[in-house]
MOPAC internal coordinates of N, CA, C and O (Angstrom, degrees):
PM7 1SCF
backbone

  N    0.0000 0     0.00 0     0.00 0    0    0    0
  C    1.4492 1     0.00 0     0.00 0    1    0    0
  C    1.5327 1   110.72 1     0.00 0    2    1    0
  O    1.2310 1   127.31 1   128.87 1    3    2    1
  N    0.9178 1   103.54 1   -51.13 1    3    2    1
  C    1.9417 1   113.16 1  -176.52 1    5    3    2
  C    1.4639 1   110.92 1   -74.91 1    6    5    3
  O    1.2310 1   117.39 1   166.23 1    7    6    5
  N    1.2903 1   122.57 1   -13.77 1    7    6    5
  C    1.6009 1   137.11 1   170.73 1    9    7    6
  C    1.5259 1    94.72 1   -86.09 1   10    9    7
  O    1.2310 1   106.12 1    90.80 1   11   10    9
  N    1.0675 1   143.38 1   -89.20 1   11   10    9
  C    0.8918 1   155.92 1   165.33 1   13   11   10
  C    2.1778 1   109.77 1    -1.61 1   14   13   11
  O    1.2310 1   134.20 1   105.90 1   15   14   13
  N    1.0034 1    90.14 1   -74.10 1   15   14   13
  C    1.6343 1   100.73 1   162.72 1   17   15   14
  C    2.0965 1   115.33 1   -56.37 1   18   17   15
  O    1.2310 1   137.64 1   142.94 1   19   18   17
  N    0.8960 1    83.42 1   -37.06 1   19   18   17
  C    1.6278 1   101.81 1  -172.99 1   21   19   18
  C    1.6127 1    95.90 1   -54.02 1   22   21   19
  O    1.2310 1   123.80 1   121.84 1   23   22   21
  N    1.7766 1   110.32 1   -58.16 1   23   22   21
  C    1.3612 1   117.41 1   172.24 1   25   23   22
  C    1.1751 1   124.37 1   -71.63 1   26   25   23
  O    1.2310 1   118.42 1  -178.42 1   27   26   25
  N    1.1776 1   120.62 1     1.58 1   27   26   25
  C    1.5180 1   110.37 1  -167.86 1   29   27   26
  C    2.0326 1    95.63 1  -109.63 1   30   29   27
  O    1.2310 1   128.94 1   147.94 1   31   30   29
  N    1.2175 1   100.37 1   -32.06 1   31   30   29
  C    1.6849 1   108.22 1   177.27 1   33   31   30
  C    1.5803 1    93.84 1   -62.94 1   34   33   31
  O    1.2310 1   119.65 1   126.03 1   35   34   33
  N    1.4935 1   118.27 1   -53.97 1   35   34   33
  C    1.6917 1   101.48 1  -161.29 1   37   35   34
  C    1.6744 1   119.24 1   -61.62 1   38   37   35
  O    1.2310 1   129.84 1   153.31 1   39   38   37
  N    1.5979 1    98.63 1   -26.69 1   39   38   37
  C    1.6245 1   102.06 1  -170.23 1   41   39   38
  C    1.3335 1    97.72 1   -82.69 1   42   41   39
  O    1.2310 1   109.41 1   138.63 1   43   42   41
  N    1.0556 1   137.45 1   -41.37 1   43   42   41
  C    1.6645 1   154.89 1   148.49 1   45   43   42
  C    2.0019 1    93.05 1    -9.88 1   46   45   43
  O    1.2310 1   127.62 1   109.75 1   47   46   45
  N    0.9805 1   102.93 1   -70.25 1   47   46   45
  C    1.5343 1   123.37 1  -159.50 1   49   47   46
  C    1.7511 1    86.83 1   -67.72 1   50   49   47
  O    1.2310 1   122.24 1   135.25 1   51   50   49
  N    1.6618 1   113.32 1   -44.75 1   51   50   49
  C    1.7950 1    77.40 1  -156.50 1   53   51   50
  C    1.4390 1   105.82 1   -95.53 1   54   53   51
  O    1.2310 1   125.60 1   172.20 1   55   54   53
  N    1.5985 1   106.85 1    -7.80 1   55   54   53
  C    1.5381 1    82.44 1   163.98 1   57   55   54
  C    1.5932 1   133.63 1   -74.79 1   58   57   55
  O    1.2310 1   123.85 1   153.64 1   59   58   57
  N    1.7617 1   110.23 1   -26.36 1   59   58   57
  C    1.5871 1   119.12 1   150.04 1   61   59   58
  C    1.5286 1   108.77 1   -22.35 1   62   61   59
  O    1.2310 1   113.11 1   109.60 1   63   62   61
  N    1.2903 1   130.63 1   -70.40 1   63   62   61
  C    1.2879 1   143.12 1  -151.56 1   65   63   62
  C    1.2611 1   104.39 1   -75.36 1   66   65   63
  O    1.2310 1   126.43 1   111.95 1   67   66   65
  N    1.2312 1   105.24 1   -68.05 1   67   66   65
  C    1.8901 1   110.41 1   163.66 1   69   67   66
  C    1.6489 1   118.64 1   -27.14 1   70   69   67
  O    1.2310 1   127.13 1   123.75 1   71   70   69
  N    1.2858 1   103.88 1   -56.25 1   71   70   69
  C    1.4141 1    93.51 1   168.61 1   73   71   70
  C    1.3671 1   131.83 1  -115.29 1   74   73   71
  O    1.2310 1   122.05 1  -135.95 1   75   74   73
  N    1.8411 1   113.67 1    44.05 1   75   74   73
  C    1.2332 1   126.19 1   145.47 1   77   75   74
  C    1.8278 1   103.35 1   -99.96 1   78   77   75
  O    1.2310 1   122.19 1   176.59 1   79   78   77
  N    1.1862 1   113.41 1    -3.41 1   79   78   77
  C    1.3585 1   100.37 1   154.50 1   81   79   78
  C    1.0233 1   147.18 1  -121.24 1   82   81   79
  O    1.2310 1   121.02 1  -155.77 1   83   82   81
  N    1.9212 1   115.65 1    24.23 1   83   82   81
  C    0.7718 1   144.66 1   131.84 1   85   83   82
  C    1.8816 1   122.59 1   -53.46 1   86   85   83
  O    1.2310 1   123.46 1   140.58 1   87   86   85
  N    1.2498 1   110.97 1   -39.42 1   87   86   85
  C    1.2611 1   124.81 1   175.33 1   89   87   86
  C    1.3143 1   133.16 1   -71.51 1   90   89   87
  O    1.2310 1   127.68 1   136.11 1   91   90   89
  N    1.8455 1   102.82 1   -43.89 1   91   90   89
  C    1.2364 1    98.07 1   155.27 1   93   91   90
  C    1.1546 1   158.00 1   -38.87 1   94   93   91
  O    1.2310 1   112.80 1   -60.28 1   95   94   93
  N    1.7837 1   131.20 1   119.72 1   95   94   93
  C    1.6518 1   127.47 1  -179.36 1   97   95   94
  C    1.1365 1   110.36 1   -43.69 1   98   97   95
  O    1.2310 1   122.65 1   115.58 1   99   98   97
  N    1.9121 1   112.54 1   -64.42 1   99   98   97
  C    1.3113 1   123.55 1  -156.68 1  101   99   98
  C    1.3306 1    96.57 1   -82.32 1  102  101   99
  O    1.2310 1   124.56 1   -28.12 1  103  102  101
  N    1.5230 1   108.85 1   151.88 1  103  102  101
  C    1.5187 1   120.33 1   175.21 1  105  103  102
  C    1.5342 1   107.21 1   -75.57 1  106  105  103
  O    1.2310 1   112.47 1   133.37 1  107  106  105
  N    1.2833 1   131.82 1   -46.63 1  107  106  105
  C    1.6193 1   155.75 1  -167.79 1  109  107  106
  C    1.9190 1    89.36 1   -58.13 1  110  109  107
  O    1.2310 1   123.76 1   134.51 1  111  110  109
  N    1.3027 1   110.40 1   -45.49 1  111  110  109
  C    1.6116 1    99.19 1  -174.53 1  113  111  110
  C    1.3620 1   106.38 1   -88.17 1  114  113  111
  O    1.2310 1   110.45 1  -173.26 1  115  114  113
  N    1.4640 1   135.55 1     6.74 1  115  114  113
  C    1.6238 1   128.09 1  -148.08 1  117  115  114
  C    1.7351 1    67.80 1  -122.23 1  118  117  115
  O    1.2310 1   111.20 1   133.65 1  119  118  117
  N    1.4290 1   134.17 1   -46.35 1  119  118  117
  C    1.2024 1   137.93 1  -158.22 1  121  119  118
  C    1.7160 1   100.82 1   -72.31 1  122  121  119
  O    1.2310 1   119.69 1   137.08 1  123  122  121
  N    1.2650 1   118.19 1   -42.92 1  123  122  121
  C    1.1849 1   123.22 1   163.26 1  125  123  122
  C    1.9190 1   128.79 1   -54.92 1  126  125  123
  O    1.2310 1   122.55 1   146.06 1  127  126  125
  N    1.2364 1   112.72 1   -33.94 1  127  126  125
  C    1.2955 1   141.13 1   140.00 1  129  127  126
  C    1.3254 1   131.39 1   -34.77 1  130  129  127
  O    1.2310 1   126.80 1   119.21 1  131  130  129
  N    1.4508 1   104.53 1   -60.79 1  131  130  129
  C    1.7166 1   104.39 1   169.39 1  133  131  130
  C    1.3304 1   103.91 1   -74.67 1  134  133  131
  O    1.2310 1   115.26 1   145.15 1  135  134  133
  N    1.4948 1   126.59 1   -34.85 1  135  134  133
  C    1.3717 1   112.28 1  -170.14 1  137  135  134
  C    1.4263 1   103.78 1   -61.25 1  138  137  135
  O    1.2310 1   113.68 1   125.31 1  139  138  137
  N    1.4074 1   129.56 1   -54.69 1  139  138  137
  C    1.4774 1   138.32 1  -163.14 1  141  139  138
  C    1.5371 1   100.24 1   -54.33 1  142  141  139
  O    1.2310 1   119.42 1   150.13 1  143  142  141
  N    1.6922 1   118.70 1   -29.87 1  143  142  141
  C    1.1862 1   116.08 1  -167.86 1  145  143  142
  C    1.9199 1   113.41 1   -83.23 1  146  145  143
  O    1.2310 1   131.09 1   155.58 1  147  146  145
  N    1.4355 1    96.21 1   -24.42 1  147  146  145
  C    1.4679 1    89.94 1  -176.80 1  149  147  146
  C    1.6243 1   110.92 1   -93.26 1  150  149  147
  O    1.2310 1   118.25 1  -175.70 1  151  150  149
  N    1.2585 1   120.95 1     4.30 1  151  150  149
  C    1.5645 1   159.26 1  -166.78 1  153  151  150
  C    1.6931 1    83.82 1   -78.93 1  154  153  151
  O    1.2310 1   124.39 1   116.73 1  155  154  153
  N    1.4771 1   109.18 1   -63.27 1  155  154  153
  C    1.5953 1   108.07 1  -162.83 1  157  155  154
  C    1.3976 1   109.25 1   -92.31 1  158  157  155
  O    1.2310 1   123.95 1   162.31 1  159  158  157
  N    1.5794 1   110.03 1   -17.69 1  159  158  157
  C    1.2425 1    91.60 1  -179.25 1  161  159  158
  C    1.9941 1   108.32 1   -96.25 1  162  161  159
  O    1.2310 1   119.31 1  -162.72 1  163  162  161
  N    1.4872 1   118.92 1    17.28 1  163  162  161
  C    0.9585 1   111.33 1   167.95 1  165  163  162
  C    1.6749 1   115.91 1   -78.00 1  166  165  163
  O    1.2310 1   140.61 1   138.40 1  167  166  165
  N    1.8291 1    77.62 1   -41.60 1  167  166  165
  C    1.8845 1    89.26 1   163.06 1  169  167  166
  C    1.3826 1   145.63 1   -39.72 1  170  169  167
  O    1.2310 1   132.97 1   156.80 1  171  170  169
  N    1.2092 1    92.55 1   -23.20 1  171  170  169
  C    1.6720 1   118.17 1  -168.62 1  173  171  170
  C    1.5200 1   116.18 1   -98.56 1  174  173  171
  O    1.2310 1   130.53 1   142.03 1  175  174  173
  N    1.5106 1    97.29 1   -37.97 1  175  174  173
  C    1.7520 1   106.62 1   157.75 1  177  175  174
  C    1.6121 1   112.79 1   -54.48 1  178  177  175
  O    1.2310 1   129.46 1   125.44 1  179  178  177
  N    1.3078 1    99.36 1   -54.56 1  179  178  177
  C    1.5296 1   107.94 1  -166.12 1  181  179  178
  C    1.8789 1   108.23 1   -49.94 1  182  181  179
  O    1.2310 1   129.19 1   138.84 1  183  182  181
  N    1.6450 1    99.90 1   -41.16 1  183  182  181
  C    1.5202 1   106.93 1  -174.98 1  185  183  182
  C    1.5561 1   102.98 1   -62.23 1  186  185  183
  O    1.2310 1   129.44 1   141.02 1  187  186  185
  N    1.3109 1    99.41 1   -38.98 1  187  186  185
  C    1.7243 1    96.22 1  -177.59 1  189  187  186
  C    1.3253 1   117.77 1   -65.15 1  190  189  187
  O    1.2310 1   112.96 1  -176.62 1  191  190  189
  N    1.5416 1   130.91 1     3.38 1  191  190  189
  C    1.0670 1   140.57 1  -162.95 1  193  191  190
  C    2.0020 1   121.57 1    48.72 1  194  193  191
  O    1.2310 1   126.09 1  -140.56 1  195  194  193
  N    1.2591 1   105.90 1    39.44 1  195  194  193
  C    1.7126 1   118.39 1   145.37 1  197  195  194
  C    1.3323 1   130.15 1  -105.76 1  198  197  195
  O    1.2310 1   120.88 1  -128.53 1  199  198  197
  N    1.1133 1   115.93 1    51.47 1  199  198  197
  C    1.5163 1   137.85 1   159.92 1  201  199  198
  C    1.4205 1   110.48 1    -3.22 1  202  201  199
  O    1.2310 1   126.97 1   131.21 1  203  202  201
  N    1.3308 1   104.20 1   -48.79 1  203  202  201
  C    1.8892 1   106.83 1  -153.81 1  205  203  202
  C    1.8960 1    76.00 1   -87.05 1  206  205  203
  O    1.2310 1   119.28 1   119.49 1  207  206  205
  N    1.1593 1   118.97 1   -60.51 1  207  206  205
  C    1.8617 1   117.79 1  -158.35 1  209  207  206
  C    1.7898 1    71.42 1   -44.73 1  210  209  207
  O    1.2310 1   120.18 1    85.72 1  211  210  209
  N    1.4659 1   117.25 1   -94.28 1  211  210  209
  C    1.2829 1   108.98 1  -150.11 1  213  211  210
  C    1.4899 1   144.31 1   -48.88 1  214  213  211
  O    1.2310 1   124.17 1  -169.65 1  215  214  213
  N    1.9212 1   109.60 1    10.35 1  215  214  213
  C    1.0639 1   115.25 1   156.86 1  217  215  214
  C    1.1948 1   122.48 1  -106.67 1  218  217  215
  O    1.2310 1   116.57 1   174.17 1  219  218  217
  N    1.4080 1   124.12 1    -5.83 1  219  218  217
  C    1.3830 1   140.83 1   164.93 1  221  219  218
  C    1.6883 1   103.94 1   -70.00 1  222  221  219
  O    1.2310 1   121.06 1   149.33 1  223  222  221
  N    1.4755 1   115.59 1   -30.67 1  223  222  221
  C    1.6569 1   118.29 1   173.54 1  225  223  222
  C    1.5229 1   112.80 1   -82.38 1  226  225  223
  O    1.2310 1   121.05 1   143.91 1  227  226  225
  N    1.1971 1   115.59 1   -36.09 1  227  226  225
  C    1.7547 1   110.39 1   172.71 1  229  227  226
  C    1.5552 1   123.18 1   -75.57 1  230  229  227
  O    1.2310 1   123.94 1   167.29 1  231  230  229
  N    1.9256 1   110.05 1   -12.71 1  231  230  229
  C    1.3670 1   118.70 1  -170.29 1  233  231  230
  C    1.3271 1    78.78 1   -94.37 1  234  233  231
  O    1.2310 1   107.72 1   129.87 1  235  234  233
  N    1.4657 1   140.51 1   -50.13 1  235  234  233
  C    1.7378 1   100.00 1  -154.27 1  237  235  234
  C    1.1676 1    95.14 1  -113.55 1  238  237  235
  O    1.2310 1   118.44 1   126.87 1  239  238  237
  N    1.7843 1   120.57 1   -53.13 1  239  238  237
  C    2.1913 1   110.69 1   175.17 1  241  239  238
  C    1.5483 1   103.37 1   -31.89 1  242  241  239
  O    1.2310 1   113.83 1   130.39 1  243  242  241
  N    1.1090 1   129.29 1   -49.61 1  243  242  241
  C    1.8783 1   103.52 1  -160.03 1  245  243  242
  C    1.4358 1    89.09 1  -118.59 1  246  245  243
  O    1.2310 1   112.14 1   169.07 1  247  246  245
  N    1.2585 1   132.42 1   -10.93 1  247  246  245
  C    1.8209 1   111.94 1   166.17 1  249  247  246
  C    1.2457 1   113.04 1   -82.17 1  250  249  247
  O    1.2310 1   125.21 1    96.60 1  251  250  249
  N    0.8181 1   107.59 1   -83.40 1  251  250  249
  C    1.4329 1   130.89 1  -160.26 1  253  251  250
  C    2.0818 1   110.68 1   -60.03 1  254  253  251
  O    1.2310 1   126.18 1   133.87 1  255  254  253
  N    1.4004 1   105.72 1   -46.13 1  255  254  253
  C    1.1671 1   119.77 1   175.83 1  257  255  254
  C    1.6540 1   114.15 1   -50.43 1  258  257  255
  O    1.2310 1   127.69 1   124.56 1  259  258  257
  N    1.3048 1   102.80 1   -55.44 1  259  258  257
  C    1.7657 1   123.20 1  -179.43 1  261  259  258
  C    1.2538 1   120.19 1   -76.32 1  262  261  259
  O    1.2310 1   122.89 1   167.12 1  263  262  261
  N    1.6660 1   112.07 1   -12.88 1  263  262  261
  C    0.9827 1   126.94 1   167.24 1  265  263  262
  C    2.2355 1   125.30 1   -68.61 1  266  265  263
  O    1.2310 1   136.70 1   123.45 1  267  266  265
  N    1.2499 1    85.27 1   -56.55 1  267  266  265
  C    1.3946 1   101.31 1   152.60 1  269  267  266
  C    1.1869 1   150.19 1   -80.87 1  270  269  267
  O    1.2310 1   119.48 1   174.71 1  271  270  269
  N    1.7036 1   118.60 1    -5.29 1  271  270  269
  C    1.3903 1   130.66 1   157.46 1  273  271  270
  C    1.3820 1    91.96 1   -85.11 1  274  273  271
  O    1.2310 1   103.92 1   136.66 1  275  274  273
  N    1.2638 1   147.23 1   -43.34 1  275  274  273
  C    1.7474 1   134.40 1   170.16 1  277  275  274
  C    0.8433 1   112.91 1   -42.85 1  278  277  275
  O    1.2310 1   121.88 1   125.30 1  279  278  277
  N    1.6922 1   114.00 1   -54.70 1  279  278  277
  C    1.8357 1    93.21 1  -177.58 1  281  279  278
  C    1.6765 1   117.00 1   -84.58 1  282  281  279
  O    1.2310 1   120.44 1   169.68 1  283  282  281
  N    0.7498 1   116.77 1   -10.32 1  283  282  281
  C    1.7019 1   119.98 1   171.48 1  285  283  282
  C    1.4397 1   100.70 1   -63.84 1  286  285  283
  O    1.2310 1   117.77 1   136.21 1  287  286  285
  N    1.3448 1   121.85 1   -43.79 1  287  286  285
  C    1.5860 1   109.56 1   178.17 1  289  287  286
  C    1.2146 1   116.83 1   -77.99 1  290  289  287
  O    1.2310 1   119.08 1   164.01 1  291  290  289
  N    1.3043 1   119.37 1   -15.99 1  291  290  289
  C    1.4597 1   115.70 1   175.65 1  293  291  290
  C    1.6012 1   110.96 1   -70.49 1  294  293  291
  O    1.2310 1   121.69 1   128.49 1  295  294  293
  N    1.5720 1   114.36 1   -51.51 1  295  294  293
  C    1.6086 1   108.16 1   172.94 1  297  295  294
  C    1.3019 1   117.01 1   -80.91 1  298  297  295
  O    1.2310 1   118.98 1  -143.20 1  299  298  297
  N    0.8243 1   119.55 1    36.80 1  299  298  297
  C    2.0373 1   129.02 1   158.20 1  301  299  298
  C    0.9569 1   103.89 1  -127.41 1  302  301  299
  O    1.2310 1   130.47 1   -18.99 1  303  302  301
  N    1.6291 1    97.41 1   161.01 1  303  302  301
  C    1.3982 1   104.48 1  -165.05 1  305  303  302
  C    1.7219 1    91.33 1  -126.29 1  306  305  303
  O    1.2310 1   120.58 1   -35.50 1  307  306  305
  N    1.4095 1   116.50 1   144.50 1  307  306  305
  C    1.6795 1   111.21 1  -171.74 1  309  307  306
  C    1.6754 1    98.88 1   -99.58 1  310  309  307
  O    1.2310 1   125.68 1   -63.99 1  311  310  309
  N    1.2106 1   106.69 1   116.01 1  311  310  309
  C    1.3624 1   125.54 1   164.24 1  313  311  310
  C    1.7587 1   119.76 1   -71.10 1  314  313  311
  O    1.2310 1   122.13 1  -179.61 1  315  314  313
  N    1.5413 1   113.53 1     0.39 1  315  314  313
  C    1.2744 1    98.88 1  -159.65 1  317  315  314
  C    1.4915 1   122.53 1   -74.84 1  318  317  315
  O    1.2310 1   119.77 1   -11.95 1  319  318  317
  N    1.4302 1   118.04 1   168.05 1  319  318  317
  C    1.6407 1    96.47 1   174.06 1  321  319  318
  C    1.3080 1   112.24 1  -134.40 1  322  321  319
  O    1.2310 1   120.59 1   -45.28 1  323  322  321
  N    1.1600 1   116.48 1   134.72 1  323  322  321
  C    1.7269 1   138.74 1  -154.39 1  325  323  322
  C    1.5631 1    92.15 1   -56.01 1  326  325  323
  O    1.2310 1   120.95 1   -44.55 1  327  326  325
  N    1.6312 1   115.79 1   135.45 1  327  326  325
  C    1.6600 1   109.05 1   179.94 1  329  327  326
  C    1.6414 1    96.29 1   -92.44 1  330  329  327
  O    1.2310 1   120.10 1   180.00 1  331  330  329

């Protein structure tokens, strides 16, 4: 029962997240977003008992991934203009 709920809150949660970072203006908070999102869904592997997938998902979805949309925003420059 409490497994059961356990899974239904996380997928619950990452589609929430998924599409608060879809929503997001700033890229820096949407980037923060995917990280939190691949954060839970490494979690969710792990519950399923794939350990190795879900540390292979926290080393590159929220390391490595967030790592390199940061610096891509750092060498661009945002042209956008406020509506």
């Amino acid at each position: 029962m409490i497994a059961n709920f356990m899974h239904i809150l996380l997928l619950v949660l990452i589609v929430i997240i998924g599409i608060i970072a879809i929503i997001f203006r700033d890229l820096l908070a949407s980037i923060v977003a995917l990280s939190a999102l691949n954060l839970l869904l490494s979690l969710e592997f792990y519950i399923l008992q794939a350990p190795d997938v879900a540390i292979s998902e926290a080393a590159i979805g929220a390391g490595l991934t967030t790592a390199i949309y940061i610096l891509s925003i750092k060498r661009t420059h945002r042209t956008e203009e406020e509506e």
